[in-house]
FIKOLZA-1660 file (N, C-alpha, C; in steps of 0.1 Angstrom, whole numbers, plus 5000, padded with zeros to 4 digits):
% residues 81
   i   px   py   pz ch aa at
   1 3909 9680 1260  A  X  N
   1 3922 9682 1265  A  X CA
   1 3924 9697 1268  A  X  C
   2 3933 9703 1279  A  X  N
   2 3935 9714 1281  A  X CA
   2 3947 9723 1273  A  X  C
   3 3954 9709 1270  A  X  N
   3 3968 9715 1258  A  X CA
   3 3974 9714 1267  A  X  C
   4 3977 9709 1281  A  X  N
   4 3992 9709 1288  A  X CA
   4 3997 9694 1283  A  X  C
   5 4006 9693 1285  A  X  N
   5 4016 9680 1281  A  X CA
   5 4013 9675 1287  A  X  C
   6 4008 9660 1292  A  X  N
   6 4011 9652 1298  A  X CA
   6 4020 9636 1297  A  X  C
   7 4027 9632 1305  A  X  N
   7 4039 9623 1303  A  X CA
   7 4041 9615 1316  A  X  C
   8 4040 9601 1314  A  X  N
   8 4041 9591 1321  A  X CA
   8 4058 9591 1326  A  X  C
   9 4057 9579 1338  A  X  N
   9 4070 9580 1337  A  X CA
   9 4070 9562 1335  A  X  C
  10 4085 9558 1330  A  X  N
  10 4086 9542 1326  A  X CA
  10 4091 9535 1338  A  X  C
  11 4085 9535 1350  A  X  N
  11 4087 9527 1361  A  X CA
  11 4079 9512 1361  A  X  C
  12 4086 9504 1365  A  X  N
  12 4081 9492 1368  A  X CA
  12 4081 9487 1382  A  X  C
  13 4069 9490 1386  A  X  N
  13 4065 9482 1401  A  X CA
  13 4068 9461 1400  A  X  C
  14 4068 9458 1409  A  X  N
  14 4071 9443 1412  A  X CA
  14 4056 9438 1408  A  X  C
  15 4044 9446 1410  A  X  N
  15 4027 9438 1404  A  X CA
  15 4032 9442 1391  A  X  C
  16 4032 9454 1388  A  X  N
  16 4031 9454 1373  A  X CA
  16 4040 9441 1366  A  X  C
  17 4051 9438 1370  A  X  N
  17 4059 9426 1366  A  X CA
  17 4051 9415 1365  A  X  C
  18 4050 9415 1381  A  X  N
  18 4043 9403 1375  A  X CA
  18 4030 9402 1368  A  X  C
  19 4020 9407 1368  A  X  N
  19 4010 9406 1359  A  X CA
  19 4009 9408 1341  A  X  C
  20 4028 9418 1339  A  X  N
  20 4030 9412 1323  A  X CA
  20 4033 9399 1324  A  X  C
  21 4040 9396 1332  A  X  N
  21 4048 9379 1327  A  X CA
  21 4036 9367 1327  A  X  C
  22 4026 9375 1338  A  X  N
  22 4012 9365 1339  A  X CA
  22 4007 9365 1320  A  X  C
  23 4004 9378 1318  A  X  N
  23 3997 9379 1307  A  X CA
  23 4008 9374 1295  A  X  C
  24 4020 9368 1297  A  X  N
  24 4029 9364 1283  A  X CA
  24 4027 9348 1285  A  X  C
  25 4025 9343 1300  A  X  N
  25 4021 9327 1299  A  X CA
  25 4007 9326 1298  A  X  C
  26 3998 9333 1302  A  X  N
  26 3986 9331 1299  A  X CA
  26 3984 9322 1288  A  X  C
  27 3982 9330 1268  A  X  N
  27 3981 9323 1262  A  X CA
  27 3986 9308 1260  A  X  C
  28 3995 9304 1261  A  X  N
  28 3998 9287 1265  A  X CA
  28 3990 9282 1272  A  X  C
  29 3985 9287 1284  A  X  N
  29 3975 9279 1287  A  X CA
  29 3964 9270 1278  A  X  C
  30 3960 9277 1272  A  X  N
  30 3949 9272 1262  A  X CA
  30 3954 9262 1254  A  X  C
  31 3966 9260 1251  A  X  N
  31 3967 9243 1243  A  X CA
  31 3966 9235 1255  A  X  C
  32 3973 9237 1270  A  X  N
  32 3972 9227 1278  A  X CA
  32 3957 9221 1281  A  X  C
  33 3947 9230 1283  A  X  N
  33 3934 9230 1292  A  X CA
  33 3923 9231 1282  A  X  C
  34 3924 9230 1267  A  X  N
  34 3914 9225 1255  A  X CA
  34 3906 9216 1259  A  X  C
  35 3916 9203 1256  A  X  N
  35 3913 9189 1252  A  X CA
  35 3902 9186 1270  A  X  C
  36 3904 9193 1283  A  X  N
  36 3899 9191 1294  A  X CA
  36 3884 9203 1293  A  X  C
  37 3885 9211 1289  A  X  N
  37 3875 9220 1286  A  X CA
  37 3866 9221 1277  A  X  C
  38 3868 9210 1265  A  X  N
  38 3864 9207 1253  A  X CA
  38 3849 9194 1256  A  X  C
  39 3860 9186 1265  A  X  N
  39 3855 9176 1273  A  X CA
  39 3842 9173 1285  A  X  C
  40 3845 9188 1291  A  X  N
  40 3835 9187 1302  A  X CA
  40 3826 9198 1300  A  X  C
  41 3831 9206 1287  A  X  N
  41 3817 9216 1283  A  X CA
  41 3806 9208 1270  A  X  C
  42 3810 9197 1270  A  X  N
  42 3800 9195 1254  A  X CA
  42 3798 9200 1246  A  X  C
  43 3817 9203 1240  A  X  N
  43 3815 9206 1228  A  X CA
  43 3814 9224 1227  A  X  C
  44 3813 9234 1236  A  X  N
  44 3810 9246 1241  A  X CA
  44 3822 9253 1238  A  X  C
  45 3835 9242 1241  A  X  N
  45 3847 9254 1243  A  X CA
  45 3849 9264 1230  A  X  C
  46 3848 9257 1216  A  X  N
  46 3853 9269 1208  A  X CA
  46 3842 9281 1205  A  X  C
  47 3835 9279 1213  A  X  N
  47 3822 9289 1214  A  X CA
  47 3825 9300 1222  A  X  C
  48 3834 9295 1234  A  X  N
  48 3836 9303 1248  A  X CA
  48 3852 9311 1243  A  X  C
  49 3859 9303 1233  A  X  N
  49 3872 9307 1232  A  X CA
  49 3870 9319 1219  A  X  C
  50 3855 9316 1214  A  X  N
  50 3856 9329 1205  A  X CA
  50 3850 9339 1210  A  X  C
  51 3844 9337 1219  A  X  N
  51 3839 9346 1229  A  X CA
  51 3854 9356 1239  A  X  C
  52 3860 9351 1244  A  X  N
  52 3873 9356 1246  A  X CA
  52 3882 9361 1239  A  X  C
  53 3880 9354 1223  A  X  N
  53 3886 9366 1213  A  X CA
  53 3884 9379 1213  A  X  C
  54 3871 9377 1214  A  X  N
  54 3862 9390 1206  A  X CA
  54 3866 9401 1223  A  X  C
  55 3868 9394 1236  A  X  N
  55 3869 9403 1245  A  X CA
  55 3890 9410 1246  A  X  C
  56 3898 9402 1241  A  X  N
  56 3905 9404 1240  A  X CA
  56 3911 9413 1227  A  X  C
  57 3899 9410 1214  A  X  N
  57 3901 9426 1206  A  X CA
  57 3903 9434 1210  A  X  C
  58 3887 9437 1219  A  X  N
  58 3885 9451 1225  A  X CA
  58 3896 9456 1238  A  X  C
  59 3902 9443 1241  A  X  N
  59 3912 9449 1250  A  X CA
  59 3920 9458 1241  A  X  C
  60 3926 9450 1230  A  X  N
  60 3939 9452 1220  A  X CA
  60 3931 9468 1215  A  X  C
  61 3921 9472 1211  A  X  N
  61 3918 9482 1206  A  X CA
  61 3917 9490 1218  A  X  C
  62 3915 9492 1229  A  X  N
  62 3917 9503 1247  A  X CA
  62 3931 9502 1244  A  X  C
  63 3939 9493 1243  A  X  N
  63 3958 9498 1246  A  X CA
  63 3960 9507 1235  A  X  C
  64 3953 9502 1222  A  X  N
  64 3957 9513 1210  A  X CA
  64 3957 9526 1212  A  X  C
  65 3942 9529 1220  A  X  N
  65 3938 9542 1223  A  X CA
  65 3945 9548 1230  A  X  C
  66 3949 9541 1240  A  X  N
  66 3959 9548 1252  A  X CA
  66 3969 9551 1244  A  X  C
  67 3976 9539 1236  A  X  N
  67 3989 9544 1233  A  X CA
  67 3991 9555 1220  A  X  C
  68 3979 9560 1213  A  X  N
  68 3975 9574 1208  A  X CA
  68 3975 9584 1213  A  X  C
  69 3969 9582 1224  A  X  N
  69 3968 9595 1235  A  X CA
  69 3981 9598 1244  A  X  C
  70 3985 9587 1243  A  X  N
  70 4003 9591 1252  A  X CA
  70 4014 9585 1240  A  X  C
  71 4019 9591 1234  A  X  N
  71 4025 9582 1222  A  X CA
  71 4043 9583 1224  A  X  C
  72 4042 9590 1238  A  X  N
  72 4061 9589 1239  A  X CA
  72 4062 9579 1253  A  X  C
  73 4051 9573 1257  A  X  N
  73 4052 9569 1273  A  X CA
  73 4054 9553 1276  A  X  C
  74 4056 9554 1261  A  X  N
  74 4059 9535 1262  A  X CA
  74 4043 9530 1261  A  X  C
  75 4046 9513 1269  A  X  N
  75 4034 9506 1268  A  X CA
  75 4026 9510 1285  A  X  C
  76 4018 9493 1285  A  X  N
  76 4015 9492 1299  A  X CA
  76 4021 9496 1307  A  X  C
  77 4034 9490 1308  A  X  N
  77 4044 9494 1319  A  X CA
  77 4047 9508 1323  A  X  C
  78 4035 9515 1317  A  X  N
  78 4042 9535 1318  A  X CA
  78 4029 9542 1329  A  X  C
  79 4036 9542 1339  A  X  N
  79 4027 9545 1353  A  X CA
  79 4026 9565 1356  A  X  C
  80 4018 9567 1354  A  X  N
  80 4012 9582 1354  A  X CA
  80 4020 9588 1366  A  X  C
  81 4031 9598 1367  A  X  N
  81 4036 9604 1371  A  X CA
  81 4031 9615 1384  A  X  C
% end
């Protein structure tokens, strides 16, 4: 870092919208599309769905980082000025 401040601003574009509200229905999916995925993978899905965990950690631990490194700028929704 060079020591200057830097600071997001809290704007919300119409994608950014939608892509949180995508990502707040997302999880529900997965009770609907189990029992059909469970079915036509043999037995594979909770294999694949802990495989998705482990990728959605590592998401959850990149937002952490970010939100360390910018810690007044809000969340996702804070678009670089």
């Amino acid at each position: 870092m060079t020591g200057t401040r830097v600071e997001l601003s809290g704007r919300l574009l119409l994608t950014s919208v939608a892509a949180f509200g995508h990502s707040c229905m997302a999880p529900s999916l997965v009770m609907v599309i189990f029992g059909v995925i469970s079915a036509a993978g043999g037995g594979a899905a909770p294999t694949a769905f802990l495989v998705v965990t482990g990728a959605m950690f590592l998401t959850a631990l990149s937002y952490a980082k970010v939100a360390r490194h910018f810690p007044v700028s809000g969340s996702a929704q804070a678009v670089e000025a």
